[in-house]
PyMOL Python script that loads the backbone (N, CA, C, O; Angstrom):
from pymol import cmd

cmd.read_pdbstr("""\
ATOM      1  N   UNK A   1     -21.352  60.663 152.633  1.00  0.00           N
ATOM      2  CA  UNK A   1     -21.450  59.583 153.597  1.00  0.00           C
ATOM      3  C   UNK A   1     -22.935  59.366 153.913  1.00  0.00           C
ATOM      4  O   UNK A   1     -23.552  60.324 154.377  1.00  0.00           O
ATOM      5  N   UNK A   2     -23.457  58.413 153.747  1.00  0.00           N
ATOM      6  CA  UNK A   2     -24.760  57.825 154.214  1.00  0.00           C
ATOM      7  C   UNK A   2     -24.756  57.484 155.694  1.00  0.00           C
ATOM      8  O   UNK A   2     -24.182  56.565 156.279  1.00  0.00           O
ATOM      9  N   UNK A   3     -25.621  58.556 156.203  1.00  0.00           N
ATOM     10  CA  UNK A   3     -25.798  57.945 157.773  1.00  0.00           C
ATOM     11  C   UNK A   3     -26.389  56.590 157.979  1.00  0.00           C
ATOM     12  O   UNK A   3     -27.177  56.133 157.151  1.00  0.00           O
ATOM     13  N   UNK A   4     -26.038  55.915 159.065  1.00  0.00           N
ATOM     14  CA  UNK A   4     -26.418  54.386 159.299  1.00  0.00           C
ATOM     15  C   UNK A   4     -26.783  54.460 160.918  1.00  0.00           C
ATOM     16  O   UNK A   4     -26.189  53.693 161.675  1.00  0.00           O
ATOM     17  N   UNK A   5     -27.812  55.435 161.465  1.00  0.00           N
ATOM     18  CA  UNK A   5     -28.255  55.317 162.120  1.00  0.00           C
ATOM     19  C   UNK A   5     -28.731  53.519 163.345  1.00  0.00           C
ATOM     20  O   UNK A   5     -28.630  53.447 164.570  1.00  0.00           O
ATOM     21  N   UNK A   6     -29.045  52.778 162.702  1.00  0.00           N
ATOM     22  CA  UNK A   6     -29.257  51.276 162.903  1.00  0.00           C
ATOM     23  C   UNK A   6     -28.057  50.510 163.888  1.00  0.00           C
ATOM     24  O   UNK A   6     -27.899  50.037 165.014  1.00  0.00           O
ATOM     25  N   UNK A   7     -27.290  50.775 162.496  1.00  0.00           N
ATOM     26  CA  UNK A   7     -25.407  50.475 163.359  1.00  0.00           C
ATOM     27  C   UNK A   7     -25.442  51.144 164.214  1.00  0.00           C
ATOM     28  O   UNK A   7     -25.799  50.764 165.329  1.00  0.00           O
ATOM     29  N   UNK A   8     -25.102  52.271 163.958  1.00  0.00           N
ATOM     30  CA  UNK A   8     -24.441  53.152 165.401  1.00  0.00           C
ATOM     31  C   UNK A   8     -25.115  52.948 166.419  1.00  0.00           C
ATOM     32  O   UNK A   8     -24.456  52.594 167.397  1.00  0.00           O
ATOM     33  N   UNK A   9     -26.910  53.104 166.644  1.00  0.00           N
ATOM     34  CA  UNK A   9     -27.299  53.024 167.434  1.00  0.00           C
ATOM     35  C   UNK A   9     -27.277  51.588 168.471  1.00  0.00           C
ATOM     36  O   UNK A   9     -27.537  51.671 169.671  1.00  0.00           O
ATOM     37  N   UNK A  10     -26.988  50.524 167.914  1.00  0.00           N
ATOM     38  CA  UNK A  10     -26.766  49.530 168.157  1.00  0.00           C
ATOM     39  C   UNK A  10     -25.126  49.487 169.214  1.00  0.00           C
ATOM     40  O   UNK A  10     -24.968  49.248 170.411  1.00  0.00           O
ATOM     41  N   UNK A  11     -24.377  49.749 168.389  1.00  0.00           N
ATOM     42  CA  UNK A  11     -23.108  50.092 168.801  1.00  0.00           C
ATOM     43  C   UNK A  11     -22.833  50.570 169.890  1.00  0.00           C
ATOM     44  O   UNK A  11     -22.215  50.101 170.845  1.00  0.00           O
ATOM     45  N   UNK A  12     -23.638  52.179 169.611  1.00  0.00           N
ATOM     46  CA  UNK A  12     -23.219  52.416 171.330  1.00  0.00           C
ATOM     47  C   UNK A  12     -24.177  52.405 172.700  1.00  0.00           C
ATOM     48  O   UNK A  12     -24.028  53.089 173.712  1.00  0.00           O
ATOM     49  N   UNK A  13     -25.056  51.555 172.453  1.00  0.00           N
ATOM     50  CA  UNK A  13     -25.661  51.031 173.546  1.00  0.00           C
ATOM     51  C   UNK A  13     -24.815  50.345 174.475  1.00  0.00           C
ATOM     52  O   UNK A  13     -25.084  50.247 175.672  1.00  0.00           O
ATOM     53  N   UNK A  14     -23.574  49.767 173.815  1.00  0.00           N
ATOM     54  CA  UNK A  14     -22.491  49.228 174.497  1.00  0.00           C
ATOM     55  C   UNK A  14     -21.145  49.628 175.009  1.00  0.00           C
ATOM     56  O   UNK A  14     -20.282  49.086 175.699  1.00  0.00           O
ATOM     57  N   UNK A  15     -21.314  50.966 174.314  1.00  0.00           N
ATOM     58  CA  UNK A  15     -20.077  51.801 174.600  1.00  0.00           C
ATOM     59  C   UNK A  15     -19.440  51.709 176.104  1.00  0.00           C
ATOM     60  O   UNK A  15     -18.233  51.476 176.162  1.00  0.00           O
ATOM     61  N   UNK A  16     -20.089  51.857 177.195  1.00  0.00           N
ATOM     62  CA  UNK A  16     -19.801  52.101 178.598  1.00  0.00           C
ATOM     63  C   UNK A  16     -20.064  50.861 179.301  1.00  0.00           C
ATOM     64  O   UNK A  16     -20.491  50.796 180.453  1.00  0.00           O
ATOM     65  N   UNK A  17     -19.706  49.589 178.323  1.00  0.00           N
ATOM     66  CA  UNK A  17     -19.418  48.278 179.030  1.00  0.00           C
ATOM     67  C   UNK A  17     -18.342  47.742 179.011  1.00  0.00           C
ATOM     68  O   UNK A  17     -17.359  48.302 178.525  1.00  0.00           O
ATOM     69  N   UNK A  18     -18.301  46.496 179.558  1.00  0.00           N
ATOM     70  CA  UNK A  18     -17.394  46.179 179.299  1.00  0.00           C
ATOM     71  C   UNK A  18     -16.882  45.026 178.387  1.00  0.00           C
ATOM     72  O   UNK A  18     -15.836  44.382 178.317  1.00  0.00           O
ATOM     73  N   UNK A  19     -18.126  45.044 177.685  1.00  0.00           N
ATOM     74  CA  UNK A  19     -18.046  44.157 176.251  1.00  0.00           C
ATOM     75  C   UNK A  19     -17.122  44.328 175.198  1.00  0.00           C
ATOM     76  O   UNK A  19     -17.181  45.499 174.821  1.00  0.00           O
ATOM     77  N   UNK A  20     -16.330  43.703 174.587  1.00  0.00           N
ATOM     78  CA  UNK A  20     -15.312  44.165 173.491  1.00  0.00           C
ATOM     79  C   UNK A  20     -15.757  44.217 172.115  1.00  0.00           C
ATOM     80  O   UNK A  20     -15.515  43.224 171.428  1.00  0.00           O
ATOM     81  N   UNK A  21     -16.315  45.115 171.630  1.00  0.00           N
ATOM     82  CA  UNK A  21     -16.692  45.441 170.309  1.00  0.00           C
ATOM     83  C   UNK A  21     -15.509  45.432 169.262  1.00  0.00           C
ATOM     84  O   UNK A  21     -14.388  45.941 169.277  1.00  0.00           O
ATOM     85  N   UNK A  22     -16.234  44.608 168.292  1.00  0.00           N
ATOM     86  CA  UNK A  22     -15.406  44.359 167.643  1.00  0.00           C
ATOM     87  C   UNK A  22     -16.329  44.515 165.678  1.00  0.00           C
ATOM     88  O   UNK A  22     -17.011  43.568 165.286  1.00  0.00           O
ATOM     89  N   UNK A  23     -16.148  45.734 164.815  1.00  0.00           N
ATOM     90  CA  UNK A  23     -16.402  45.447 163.464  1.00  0.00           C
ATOM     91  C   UNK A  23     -16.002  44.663 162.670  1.00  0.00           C
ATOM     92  O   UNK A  23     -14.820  44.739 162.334  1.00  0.00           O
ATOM     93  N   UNK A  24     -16.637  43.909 162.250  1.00  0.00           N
ATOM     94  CA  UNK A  24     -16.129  43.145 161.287  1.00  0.00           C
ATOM     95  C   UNK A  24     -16.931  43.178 159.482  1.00  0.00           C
ATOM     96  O   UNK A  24     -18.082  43.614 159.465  1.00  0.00           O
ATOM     97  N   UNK A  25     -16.501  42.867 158.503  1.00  0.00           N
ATOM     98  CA  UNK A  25     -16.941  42.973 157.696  1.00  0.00           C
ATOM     99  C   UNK A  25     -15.727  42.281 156.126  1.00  0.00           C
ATOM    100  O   UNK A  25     -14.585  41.824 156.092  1.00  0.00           O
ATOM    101  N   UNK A  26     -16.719  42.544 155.148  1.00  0.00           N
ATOM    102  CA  UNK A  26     -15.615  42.274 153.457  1.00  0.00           C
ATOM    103  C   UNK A  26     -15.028  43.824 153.722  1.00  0.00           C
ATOM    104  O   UNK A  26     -15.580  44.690 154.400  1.00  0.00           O
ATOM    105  N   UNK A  27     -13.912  43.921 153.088  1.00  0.00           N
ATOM    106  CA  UNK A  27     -13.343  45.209 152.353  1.00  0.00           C
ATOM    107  C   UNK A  27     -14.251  46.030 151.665  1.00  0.00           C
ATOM    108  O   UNK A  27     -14.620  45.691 150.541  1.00  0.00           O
ATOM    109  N   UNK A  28     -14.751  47.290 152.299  1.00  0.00           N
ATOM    110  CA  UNK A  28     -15.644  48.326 151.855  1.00  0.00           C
ATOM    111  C   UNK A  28     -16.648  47.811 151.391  1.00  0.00           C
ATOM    112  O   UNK A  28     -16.996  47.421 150.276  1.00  0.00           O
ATOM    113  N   UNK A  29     -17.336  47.880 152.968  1.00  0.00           N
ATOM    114  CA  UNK A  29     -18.310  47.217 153.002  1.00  0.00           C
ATOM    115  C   UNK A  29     -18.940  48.489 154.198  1.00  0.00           C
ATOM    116  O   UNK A  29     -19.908  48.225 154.911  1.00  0.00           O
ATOM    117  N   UNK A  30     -18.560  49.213 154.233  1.00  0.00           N
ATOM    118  CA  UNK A  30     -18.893  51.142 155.424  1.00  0.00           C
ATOM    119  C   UNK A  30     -18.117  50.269 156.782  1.00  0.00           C
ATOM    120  O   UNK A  30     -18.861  50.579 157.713  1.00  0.00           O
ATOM    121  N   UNK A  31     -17.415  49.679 157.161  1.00  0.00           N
ATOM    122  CA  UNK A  31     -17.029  49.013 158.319  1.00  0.00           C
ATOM    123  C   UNK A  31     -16.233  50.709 159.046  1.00  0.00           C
ATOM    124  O   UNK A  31     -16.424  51.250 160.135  1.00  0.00           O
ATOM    125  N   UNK A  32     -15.224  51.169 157.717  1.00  0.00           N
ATOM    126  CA  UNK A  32     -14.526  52.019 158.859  1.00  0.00           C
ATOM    127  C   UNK A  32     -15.641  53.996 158.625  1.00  0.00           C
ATOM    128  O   UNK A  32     -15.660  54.999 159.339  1.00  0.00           O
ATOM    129  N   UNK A  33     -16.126  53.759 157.709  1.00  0.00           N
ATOM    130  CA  UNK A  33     -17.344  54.780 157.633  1.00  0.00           C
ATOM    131  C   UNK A  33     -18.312  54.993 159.142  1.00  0.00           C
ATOM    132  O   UNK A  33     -18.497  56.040 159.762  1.00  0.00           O
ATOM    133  N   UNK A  34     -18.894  53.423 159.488  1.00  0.00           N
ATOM    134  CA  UNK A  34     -19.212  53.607 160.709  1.00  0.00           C
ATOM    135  C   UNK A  34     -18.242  53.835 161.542  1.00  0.00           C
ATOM    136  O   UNK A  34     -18.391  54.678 162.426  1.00  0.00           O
ATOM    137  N   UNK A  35     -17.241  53.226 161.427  1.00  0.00           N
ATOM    138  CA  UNK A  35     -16.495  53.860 163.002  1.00  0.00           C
ATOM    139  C   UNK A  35     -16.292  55.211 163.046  1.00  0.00           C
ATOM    140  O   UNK A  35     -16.738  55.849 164.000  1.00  0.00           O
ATOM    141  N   UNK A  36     -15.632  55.800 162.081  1.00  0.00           N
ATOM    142  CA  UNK A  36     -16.209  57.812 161.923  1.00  0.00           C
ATOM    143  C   UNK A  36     -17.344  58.198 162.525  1.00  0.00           C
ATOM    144  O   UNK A  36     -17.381  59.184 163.262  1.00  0.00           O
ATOM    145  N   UNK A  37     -18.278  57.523 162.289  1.00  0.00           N
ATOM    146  CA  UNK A  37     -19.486  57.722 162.400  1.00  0.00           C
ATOM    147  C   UNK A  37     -19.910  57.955 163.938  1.00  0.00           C
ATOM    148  O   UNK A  37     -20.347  59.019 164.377  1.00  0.00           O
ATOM    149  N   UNK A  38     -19.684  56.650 164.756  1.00  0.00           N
ATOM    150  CA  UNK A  38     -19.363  56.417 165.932  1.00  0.00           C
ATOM    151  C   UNK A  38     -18.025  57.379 167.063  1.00  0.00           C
ATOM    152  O   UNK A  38     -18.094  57.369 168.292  1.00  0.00           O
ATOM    153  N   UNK A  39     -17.219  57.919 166.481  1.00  0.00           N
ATOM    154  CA  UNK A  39     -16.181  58.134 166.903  1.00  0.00           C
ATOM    155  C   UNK A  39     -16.781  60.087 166.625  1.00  0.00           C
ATOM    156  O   UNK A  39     -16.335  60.970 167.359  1.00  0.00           O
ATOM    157  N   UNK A  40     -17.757  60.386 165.522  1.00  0.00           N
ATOM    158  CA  UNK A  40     -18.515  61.769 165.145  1.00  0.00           C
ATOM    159  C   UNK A  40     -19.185  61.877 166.945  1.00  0.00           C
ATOM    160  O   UNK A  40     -18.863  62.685 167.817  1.00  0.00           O
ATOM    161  N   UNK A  41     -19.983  60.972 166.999  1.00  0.00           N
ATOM    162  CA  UNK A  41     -20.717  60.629 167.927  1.00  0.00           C
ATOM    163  C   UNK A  41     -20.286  60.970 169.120  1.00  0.00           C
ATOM    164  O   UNK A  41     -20.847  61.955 169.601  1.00  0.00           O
ATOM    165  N   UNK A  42     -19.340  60.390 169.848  1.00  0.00           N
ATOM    166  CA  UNK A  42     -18.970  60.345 171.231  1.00  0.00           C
ATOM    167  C   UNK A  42     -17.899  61.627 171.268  1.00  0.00           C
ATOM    168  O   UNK A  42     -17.442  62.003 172.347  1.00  0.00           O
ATOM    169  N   UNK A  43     -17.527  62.280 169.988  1.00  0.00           N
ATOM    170  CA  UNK A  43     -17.254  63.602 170.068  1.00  0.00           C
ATOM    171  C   UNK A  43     -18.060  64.821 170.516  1.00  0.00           C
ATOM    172  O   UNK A  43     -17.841  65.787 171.247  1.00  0.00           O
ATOM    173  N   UNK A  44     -19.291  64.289 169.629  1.00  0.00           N
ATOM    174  CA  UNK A  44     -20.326  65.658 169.940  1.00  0.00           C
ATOM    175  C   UNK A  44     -21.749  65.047 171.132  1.00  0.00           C
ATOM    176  O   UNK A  44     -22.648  65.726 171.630  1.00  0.00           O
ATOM    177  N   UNK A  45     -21.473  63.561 171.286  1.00  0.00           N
ATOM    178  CA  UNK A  45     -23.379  63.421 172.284  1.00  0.00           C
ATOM    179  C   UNK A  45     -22.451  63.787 173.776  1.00  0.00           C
ATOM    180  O   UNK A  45     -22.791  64.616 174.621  1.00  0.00           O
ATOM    181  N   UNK A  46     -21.013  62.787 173.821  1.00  0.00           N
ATOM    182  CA  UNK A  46     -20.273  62.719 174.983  1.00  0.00           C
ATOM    183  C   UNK A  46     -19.291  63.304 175.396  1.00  0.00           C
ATOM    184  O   UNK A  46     -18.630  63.003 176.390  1.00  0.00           O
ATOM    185  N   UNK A  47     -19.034  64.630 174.297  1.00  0.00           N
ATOM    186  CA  UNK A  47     -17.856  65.853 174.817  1.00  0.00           C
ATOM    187  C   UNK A  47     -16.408  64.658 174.897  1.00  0.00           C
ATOM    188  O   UNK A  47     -15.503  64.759 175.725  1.00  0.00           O
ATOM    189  N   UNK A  48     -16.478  63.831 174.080  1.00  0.00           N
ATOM    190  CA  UNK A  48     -14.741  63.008 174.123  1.00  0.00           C
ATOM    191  C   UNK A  48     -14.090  63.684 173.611  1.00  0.00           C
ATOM    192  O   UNK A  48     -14.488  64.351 172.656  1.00  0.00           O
ATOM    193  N   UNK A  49     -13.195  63.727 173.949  1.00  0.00           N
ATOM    194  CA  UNK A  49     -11.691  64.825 173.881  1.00  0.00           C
ATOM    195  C   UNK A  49     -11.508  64.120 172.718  1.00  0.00           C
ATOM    196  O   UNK A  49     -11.770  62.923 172.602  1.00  0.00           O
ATOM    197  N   UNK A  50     -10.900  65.093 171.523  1.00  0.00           N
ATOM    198  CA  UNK A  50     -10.070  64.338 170.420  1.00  0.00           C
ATOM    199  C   UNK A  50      -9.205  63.307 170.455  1.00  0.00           C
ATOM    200  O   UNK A  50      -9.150  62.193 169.934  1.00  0.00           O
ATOM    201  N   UNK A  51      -8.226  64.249 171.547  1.00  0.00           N
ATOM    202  CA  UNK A  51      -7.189  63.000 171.945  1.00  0.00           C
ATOM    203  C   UNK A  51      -7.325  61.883 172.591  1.00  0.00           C
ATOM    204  O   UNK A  51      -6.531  60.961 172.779  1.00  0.00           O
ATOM    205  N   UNK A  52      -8.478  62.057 172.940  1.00  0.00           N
ATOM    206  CA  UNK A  52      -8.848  60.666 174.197  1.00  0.00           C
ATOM    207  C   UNK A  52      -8.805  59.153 172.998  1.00  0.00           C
ATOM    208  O   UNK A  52      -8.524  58.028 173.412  1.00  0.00           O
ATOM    209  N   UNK A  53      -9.054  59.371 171.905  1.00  0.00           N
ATOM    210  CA  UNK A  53      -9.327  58.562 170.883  1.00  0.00           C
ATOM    211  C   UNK A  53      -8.696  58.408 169.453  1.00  0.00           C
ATOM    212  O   UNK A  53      -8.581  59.186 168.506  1.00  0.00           O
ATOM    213  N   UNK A  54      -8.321  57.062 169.669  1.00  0.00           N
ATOM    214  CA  UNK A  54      -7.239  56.713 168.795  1.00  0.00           C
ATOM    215  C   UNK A  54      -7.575  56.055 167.536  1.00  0.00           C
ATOM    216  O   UNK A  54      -8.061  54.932 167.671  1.00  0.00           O
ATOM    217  N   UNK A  55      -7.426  56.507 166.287  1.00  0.00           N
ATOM    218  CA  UNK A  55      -7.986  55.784 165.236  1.00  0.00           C
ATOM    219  C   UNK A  55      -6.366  55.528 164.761  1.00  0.00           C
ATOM    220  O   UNK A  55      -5.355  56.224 164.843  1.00  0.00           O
ATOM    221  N   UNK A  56      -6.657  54.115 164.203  1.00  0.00           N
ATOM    222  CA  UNK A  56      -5.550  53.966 162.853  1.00  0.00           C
ATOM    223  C   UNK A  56      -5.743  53.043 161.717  1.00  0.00           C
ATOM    224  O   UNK A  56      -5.864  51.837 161.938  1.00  0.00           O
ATOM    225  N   UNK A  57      -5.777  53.487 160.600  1.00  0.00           N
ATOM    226  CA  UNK A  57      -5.903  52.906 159.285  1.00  0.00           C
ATOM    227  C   UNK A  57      -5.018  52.464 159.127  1.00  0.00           C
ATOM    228  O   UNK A  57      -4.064  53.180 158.822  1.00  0.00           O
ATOM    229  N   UNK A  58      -4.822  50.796 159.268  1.00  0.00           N
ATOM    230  CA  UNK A  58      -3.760  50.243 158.657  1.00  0.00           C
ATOM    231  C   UNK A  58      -3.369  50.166 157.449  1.00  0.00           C
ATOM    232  O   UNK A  58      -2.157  50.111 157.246  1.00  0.00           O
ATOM    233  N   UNK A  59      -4.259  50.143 156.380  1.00  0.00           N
ATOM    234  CA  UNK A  59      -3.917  50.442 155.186  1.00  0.00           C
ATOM    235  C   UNK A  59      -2.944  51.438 154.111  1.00  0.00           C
ATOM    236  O   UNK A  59      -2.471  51.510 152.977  1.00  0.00           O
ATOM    237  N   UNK A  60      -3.065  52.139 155.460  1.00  0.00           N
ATOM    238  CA  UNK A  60      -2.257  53.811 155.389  1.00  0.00           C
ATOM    239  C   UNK A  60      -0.716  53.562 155.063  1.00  0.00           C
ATOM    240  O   UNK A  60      -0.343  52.789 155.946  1.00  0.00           O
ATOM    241  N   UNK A  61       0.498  53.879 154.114  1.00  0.00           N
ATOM    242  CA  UNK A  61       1.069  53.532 154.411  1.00  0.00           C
ATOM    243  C   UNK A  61       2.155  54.440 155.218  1.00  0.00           C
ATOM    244  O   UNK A  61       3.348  54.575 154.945  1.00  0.00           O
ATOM    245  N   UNK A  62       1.313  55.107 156.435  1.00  0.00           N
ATOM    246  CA  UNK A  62       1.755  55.651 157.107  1.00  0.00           C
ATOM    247  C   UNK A  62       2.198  54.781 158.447  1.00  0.00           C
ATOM    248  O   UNK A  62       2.946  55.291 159.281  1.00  0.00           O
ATOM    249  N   UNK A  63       1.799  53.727 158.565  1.00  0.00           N
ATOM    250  CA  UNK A  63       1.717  52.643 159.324  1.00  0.00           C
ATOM    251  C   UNK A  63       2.521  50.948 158.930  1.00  0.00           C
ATOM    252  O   UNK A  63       2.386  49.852 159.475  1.00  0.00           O
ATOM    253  N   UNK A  64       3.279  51.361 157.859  1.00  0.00           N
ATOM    254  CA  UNK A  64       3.650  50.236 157.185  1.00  0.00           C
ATOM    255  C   UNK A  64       4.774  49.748 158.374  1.00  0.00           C
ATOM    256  O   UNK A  64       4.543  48.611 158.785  1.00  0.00           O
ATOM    257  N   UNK A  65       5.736  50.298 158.880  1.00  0.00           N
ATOM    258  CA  UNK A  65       6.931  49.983 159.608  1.00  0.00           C
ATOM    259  C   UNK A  65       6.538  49.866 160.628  1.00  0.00           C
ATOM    260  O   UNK A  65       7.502  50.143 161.342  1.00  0.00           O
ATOM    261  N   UNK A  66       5.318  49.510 161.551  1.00  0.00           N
ATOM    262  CA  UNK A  66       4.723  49.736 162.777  1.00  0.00           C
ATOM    263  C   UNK A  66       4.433  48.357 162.839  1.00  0.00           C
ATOM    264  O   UNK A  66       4.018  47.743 161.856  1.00  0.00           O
ATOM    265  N   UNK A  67       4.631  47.823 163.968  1.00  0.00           N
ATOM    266  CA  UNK A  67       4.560  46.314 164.548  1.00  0.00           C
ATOM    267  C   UNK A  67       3.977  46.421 165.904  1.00  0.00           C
ATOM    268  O   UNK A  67       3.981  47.447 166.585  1.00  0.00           O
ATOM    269  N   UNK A  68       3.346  44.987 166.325  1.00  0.00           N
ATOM    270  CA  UNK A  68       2.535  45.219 167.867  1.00  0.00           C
ATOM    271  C   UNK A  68       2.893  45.814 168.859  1.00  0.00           C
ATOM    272  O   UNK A  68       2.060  46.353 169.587  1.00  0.00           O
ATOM    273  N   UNK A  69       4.407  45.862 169.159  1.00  0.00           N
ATOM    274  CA  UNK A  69       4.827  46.366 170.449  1.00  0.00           C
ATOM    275  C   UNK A  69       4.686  47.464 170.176  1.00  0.00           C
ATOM    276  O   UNK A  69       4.069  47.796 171.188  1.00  0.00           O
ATOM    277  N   UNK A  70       4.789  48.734 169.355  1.00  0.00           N
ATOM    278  CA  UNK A  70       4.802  50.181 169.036  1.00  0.00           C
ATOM    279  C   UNK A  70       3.050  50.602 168.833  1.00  0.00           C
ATOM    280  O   UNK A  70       2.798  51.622 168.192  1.00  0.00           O
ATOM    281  N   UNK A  71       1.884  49.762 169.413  1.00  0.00           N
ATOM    282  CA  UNK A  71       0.687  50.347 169.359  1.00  0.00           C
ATOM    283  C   UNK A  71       0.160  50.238 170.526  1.00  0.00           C
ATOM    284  O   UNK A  71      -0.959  50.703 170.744  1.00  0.00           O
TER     285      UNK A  71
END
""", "prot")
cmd.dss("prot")
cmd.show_as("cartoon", "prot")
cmd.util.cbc("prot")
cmd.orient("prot")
């Protein structure tokens, strides 16, 4: 994984607002690399509880039978 210092730092300058961040990008393009990245981050700068934070790869097809009301 190539750190992307630039992004992240950018990113969470906003973390503790109340702005809605939102990644966007083409298909592998590091979109969900940074969010690891970010999500590495507020594990180890801000002591966030694992559980406090919810990732999900939709692509997964662990997620295939899952619709809006069930997230």
């Amino acid at each position: 994984m190539i750190d992307r210092p630039l992004y992240v730092d950018k990113i969470m300058a906003y973390v503790d607002t109340s702005f809605i961040k939102i990644l966007t990008g083409v298909r592998r393009c590091w979109n969900s690399t940074i969010l690891k990245m970010i999500i590495e981050r507020l594990k180890n700068e801000r002591s966030i509880p694992e559980n406090h934070i919810i990732s999900c790869c939709f692509d997964s097809m662990e997620y295939e039978d899952m619709n809006a009301k069930q997230i």
